[in-house]
C-alpha positions in Angstrom: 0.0 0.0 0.0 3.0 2.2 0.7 4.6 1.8 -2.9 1.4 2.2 -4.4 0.9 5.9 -2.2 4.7 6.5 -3.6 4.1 5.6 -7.2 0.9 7.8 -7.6 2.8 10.8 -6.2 5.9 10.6 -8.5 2.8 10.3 -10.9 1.4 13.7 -10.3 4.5 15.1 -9.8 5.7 14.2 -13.2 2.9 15.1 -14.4 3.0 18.8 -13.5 6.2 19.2 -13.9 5.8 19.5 -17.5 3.3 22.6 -17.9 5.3 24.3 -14.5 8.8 24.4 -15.6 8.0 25.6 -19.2 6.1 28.7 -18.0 8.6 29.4 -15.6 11.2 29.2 -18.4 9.0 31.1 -20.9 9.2 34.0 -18.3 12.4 34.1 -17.8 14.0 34.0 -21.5 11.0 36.5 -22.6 12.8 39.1 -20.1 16.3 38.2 -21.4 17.7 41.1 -23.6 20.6 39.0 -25.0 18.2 37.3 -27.1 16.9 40.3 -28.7 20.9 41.4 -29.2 21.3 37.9 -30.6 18.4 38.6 -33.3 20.1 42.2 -34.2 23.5 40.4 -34.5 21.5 38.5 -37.1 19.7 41.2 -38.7 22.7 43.6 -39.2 23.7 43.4 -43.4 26.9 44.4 -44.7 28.1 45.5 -41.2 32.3 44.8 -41.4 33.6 47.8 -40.5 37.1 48.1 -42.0 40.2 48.8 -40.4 40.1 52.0 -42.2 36.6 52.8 -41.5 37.5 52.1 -37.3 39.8 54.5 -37.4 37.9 57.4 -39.4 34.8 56.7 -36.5 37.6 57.6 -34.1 38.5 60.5 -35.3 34.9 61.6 -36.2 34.5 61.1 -32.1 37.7 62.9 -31.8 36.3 65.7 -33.2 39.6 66.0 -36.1 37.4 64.8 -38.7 33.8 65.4 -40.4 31.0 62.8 -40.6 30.1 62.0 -43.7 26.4 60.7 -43.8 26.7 60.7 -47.8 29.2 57.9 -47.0 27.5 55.9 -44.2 23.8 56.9 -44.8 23.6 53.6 -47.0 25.0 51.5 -44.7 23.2 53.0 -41.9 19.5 52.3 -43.5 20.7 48.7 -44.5 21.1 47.9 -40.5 18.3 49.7 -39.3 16.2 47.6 -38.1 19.4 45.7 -36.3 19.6 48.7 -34.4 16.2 49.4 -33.4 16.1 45.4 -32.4 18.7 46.4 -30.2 17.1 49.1 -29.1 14.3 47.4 -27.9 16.3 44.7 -26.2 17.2 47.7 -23.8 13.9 47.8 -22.4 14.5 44.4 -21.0 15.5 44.0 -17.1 17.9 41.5 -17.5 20.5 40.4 -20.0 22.0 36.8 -19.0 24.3 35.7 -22.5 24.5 32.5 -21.2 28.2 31.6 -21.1 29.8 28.3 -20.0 33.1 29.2 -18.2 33.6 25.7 -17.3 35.5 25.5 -21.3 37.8 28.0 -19.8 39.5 30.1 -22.1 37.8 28.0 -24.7 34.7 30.1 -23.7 32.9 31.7 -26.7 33.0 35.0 -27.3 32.1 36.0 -30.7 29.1 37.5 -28.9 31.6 40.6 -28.4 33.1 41.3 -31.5 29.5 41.2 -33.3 28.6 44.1 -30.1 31.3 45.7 -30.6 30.3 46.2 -34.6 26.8 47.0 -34.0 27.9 49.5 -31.3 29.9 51.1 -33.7 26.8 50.9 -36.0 24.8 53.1 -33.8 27.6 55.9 -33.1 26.7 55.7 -36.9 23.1 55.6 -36.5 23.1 58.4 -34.2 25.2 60.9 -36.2 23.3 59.6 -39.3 19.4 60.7 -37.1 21.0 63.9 -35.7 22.6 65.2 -39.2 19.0 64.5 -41.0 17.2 66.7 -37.9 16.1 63.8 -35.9 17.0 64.9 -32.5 14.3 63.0 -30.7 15.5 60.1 -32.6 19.5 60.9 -32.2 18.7 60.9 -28.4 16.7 57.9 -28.6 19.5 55.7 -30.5 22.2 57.2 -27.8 20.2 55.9 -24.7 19.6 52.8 -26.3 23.8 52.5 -27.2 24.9 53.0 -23.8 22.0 51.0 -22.2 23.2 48.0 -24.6 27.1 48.4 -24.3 27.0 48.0 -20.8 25.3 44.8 -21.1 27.9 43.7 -23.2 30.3 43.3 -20.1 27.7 41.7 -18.5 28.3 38.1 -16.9 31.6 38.6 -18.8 35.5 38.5 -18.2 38.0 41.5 -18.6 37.8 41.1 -23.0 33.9 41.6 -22.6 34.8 44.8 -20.4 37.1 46.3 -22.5 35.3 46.7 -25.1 32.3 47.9 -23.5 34.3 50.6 -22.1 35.2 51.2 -25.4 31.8 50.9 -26.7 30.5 53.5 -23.8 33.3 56.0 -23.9 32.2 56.2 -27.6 28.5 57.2 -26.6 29.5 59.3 -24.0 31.4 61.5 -26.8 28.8 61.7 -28.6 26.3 63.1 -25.9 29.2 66.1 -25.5 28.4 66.5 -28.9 24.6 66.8 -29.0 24.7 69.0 -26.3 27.9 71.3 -27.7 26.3 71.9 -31.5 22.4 71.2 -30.8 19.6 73.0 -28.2 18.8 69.9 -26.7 15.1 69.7 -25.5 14.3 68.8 -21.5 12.8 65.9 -22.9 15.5 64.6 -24.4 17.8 66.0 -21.7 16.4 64.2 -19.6 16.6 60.7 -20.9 20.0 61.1 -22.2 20.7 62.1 -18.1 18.5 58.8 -16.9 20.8 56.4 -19.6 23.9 57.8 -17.9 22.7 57.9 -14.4 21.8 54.3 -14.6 25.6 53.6 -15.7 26.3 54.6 -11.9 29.5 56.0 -11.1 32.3 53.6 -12.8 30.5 52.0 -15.8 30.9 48.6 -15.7 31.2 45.6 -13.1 35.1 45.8 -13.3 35.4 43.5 -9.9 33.0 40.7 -11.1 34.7 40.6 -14.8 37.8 40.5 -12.9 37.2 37.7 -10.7 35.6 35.8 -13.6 38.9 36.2 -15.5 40.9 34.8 -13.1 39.1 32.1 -12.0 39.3 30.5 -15.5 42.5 28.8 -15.4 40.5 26.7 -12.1 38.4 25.5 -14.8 39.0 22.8 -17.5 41.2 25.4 -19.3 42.7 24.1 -22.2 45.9 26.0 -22.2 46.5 24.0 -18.9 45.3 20.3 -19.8 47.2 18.7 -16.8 45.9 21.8 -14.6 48.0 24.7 -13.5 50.1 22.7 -10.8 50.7 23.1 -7.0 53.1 26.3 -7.0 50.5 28.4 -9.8 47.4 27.7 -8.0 48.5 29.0 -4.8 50.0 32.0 -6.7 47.1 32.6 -8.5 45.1 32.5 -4.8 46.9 35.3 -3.5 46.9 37.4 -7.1 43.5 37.1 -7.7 41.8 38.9 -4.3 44.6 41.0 -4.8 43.9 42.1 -7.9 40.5 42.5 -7.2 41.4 45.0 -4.1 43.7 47.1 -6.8 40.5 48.1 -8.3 39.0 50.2 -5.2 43.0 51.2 -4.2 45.4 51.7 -6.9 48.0 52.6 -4.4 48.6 48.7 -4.3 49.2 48.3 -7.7 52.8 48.0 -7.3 52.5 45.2 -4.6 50.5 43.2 -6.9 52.5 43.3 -9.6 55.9 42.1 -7.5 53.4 39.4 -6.9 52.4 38.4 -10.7 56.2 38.8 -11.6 56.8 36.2 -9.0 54.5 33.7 -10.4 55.5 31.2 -12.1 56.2 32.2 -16.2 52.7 30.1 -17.4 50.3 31.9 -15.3 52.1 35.3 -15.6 51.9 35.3 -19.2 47.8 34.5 -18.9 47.4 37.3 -16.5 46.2 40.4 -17.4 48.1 43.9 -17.1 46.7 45.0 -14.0 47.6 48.5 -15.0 45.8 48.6 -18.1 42.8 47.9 -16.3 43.0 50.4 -13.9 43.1 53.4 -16.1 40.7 52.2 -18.5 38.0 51.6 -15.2 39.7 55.2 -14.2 39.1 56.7 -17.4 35.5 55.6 -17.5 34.7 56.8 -14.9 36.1 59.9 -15.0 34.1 60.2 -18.8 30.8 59.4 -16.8 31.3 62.2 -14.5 32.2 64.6 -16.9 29.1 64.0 -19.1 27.1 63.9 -15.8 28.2 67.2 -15.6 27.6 68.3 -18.7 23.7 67.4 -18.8 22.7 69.4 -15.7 
């Protein structure tokens, strides 16, 4: 009688399972805004942006050369609705892009360098809206880019952060520039002032990213098939909080990196310049301040 009250409840417990977990799921990737970035990644046409091209949007953002939306009006309209997918994707609470870091460095991340193009695509965009009159729609398209290059770093390691800095520093020009050469309205003042305030003060998770980073040669890391040995791991657990700590007091940056030049030769190469990531997380958010500023 007891097996038979055991069997009927595994029953109807396997048989609600079914319709529960599926709802719950259904919630939870509707609300996911890397999905929507994935289908923009898919939409954009034409989008390689050449060497060449890279360096002329720099110095466009630099303010030493004109934007040409004869040149890039073309290009622009082919990815348009790319971008306004993206856009959209913005709205969403959360963006989760799913990332296995037990392949360790094997990890994929193509998901950044297809960001990283449709970013550059809206600095585009943006220019392309506010050249043609469209303020409303220049402001609209910069919220949206800074909204969606932050989520790029987002659940990832150091690469997916530097180039969302990148990505953000390039938006964040670009709001100096509305504001310099156009009377922005207090409508779209204010949501270009919302997009950066909801950046907070520095950006980007630079501790998270950081930890993640270092915490992949503990995985199944390929570069290390017979793991990282005795002497590196015990290295690598006094870099890595270490590292971390540099990030809220540069003053220790010197005592961390006696500590990486002490480590043995295969986990110092694999180690990130701890310098490089300080000023880039200092620039930042220094940039964020600055264009705080500059929308009161």
């Amino acid at each position: 009688m007891k097996t038979l009250r055991v069997i009927i409840f595994l029953v109807l417990v396997i048989g609600v399972l079914p319709v529960a977990v599926p709802a719950q799921q259904k919630m939870k990737l509707g609300e996911n805004a890397a999905l929507r970035y994935w289908s923009a990644f898919a939409q954009m046409q034409d989008s390689a942006i050449t060497d060449d091209q890279a360096r002329e949007l720099k110095l466009i953002l630099d303010g030493t050369a004109p934007y040409s939306d004869l040149k890039y009006k073309e290009l622009v309209e082919k990815n348009r609705p790319a971008l306004e997918t993206m856009a959209r994707g913005t709205s969403m609470p959360t963006c989760d892009w799913g990332l296995d870091y037990q392949l360790g460095s094997a990890t994929p991340v193509e998901y950044v360098r297809k960001a990283l193009t449709l970013g550059r695509l809206n600095v585009l965009y943006v220019l392309h809206r506010a050249i043609n009159g469209d303020k409303d729609g220049a402001a609209r398209a910069l919220a949206a880019g800074m909204r969606f290059s932050h989520d790029v770093a987002n659940g990832g390691t150091l690469f997916a952060s530097v180039v969302a800095k990148q990505m953000l520093a390039n938006h964040l020009r670009l709001v100096a520039d509305l504001t310099h050469f156009e009377a922005l309205s207090p409508a779209q003042r204010s949501m270009l002032q919302q997009a950066v305030a909801q950046l907070g003060t520095e950006g980007l998770d630079w501790r998270a990213n950081v930890k993640r980073e270092l915490d992949i040669p503990r995985n199944q890391d390929p570069r290390f098939p017979h793991g990282l040995g005795p002497e590196a791991t015990a290295a690598l657990a006094r870099i890595a909080p270490a590292y971390v700590g540099v990030l809220d007091k540069p003053a220790t940056l010197t005592e961390l990196q006696q500590m990486i030049a002490g480590a043995p030769p295969s986990l110092r190469e694999i180690i990130p310049n701890p310098k490089s990531v300080v000023d880039a997380k200092q620039e930042l958010t220094d940039k964020i301040q600055q264009t705080r500023s500059l929308l009161q």
